[in-house]
C-alpha positions as CSV (number, residue, x, y, z in Angstrom):
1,X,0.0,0.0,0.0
2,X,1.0,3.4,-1.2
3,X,0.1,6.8,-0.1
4,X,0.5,9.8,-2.6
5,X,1.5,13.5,-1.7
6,X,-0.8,15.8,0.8
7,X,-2.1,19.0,-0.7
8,X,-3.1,21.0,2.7
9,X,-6.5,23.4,2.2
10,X,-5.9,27.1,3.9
11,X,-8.4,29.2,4.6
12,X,-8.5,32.6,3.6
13,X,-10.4,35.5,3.8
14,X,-9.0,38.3,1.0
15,X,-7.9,37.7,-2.5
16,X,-5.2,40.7,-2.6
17,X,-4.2,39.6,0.9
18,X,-3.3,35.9,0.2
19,X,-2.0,37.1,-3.0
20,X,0.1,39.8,-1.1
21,X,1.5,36.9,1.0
22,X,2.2,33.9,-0.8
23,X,3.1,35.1,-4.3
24,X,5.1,38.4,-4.1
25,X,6.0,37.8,-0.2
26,X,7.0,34.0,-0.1
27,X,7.4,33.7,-3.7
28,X,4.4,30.8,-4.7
29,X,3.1,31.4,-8.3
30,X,-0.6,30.7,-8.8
31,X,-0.9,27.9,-10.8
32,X,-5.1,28.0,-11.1
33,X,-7.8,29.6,-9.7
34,X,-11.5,28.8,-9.4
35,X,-14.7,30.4,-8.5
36,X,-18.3,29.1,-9.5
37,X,-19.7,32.6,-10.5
38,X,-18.9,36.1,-10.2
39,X,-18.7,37.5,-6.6
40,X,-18.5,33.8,-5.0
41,X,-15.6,32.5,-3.3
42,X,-12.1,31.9,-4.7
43,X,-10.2,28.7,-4.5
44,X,-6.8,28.6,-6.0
45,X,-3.6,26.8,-6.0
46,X,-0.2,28.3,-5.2
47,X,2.9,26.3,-5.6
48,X,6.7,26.4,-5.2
49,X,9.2,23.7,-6.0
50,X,7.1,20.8,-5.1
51,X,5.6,22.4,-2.4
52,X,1.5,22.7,-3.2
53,X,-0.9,24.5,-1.4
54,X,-4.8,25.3,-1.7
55,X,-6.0,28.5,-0.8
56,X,-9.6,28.3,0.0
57,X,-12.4,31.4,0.7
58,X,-15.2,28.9,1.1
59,X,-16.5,28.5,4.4
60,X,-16.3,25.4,5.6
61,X,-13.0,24.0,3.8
62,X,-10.7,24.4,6.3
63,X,-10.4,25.9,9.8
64,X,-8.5,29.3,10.1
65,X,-5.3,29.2,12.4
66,X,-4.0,25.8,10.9
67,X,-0.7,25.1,11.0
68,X,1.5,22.8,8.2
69,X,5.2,22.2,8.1
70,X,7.3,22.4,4.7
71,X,10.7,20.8,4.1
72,X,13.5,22.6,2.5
73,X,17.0,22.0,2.3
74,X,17.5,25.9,2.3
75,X,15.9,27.5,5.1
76,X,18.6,29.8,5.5
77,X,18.5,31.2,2.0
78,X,15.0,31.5,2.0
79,X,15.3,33.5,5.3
80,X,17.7,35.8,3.9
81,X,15.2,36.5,0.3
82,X,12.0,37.1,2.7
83,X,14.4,39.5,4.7
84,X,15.7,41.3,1.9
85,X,11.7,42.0,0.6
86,X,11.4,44.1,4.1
87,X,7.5,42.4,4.1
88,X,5.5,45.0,6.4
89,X,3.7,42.8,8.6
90,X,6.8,39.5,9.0
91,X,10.1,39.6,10.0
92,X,10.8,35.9,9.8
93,X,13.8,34.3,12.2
94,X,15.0,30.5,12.8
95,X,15.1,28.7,15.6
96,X,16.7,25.5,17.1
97,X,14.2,23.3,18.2
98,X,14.6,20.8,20.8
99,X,14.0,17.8,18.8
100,X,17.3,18.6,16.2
101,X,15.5,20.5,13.6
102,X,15.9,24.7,12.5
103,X,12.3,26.1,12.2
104,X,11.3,29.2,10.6
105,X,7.6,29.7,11.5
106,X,5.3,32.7,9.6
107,X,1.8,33.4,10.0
108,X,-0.3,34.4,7.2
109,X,-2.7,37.2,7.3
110,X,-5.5,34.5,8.2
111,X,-3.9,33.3,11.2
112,X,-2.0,30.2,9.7
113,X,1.1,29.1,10.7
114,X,3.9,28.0,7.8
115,X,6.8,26.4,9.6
116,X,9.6,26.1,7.1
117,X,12.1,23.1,8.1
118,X,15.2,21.7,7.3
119,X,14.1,18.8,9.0
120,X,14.1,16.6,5.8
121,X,11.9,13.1,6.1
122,X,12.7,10.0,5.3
């Protein structure tokens, strides 16, 4: 038995907002975006590397204040690029974590928490 790759569903609450944050802030493109009619809620995907995440306005897809961890074998580069863009309302730092890993957590404006690792799995 297999299992494939998770895709985790974020809520948010404001289009320019979420674009704001995880395209010109974090640096995820927008690789679709969806919305059944005018005026209704927006659900997109942003992505960088291999890293996938759904960005949903409809209530009821996700719960705000969620919190996911993403792998990367860079953290401190990625650091130093979200430093250098000066970002308002984040001024992201790493920390040693008890268990062996570097974490670099960021909230988004909805309240989620994005905890960037170089705690690579197995």
């Amino acid at each position: 038995m297999s299992f494939g790759k998770t895709t985790p569903i974020l809520r948010i609450f404001d289009e320019n907002k979420a674009v704001e944050f995880y395209v010109d802030f974090l640096g995820f493109k927008i690789d679709w975006q969806h919305r059944f009619e005018p005026n209704f809620p927006l659900y997109l995907q942003v992505s960088r590397g291999e890293c996938v995440l759904h960005l949903s306005e409809h209530h009821g897809d996700s719960t705000p204040g969620s919190a996911l961890r993403i792998e990367t074998d860079e953290l401190e580069s990625f650091q130093q690029q979200l430093l250098a863009k000066e970002y308002t309302f984040s001024h992201p730092q790493i920390q040693a974590m008890p268990w062996g890993s570097q974490d670099m957590t960021i909230a988004d404006p909805f309240g989620n928490r994005l905890v960037f690792t170089n705690a690579i799995s197995v």
